[in-house]
C-alpha positions as CSV (number, residue, x, y, z in Angstrom):
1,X,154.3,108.0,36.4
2,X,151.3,105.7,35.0
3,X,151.1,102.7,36.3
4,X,149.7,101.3,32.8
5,X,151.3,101.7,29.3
6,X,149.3,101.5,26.4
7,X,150.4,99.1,24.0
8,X,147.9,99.2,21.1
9,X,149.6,99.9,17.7
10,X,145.8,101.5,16.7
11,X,143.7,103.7,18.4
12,X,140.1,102.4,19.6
13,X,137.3,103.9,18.0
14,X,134.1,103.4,20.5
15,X,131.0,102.6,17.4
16,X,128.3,100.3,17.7
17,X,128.3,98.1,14.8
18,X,126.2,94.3,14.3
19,X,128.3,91.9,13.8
20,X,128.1,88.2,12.6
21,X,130.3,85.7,14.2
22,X,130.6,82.3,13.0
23,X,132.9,79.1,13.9
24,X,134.0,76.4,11.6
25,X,135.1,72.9,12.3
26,X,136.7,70.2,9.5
27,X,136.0,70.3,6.0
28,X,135.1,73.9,6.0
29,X,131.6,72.7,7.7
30,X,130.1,75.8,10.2
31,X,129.9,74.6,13.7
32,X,128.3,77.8,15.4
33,X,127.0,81.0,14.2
34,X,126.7,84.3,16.3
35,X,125.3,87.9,16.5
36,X,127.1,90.2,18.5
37,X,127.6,93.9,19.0
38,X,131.1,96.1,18.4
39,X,131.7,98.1,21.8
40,X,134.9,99.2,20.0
41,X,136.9,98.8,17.2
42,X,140.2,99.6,15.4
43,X,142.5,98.2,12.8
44,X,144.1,95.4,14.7
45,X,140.5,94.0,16.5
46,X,137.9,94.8,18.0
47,X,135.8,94.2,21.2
48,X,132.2,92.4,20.8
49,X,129.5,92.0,23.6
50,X,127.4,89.3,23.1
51,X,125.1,86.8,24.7
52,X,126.5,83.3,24.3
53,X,129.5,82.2,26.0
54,X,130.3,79.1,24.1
55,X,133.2,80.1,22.2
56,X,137.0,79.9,23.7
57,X,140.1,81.9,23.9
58,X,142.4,80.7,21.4
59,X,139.6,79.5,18.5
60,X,139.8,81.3,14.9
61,X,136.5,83.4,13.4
62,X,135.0,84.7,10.9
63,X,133.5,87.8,11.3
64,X,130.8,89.5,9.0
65,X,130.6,93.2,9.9
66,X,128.3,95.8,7.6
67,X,130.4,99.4,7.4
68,X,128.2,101.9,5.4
69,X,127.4,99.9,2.3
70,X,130.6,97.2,2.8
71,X,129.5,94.2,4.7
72,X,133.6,92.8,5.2
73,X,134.6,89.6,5.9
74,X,137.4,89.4,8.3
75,X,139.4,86.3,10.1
76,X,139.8,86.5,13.6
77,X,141.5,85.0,16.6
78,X,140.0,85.6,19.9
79,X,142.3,87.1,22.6
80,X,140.0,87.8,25.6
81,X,137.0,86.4,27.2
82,X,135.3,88.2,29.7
83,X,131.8,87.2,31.3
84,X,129.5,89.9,32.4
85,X,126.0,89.8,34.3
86,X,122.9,88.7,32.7
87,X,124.8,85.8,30.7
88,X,126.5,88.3,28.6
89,X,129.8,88.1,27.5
90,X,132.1,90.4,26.0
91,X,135.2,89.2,23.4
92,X,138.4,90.4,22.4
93,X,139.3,90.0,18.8
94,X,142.6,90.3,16.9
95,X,142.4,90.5,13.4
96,X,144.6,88.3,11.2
97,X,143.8,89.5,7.5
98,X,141.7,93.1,7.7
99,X,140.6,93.7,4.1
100,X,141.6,96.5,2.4
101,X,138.0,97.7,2.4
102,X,137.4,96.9,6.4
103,X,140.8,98.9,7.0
104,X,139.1,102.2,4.7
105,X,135.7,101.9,6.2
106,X,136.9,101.9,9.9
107,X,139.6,104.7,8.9
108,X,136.5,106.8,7.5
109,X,135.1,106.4,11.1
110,X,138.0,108.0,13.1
């Protein structure tokens, strides 16, 4: 018997995607902006490695990530932090609202 159940409601789709991460603070003004790179993706989240280690487990995101010929906006909440070696780090993402054309463009990648 597995020692590990899989809990995801999606399946992961490893694609390497640029994404934009940025951080807002009060009145809508941005606090920090990121690049970053998808490792892996599906319709709940998806998992970024990236080289600043500044942001926290818990904060909200936006994301900008360019599908094809859709760049989708999506709101985030980070799940996971993980630091690797060489000051990289690598973040877990849940989605809160996946657009209806983020949820097509990463179905048309499955």
């Amino acid at each position: 018997m597995p020692s590990h159940i899989e809990k995801r409601k999606h399946t992961r789709i490893a694609k390497s995607f640029f994404v934009s991460i940025k951080k807002y603070g009060g009145a809508k003004t941005l606090k920090l902006a990121y690049t970053g790179i998808i490792t892996n993706l599906s319709e709940g989240g998806m998992f970024i490695e990236m080289k600043d280690d500044s942001l926290a487990v818990g904060s909200k995101v936006n994301l900008s990530v360019c599908f094809d010929k859709d760049i989708v906006k999506i709101p985030s909440l980070i799940l996971r932090l993980e630091n690797l070696r060489k000051g990289r780090t690598c973040v877990g993402l849940k989605f809160l609202n996946l657009p209806e054309t983020g949820r097509q463009s990463i179905q048309r990648l499955q």
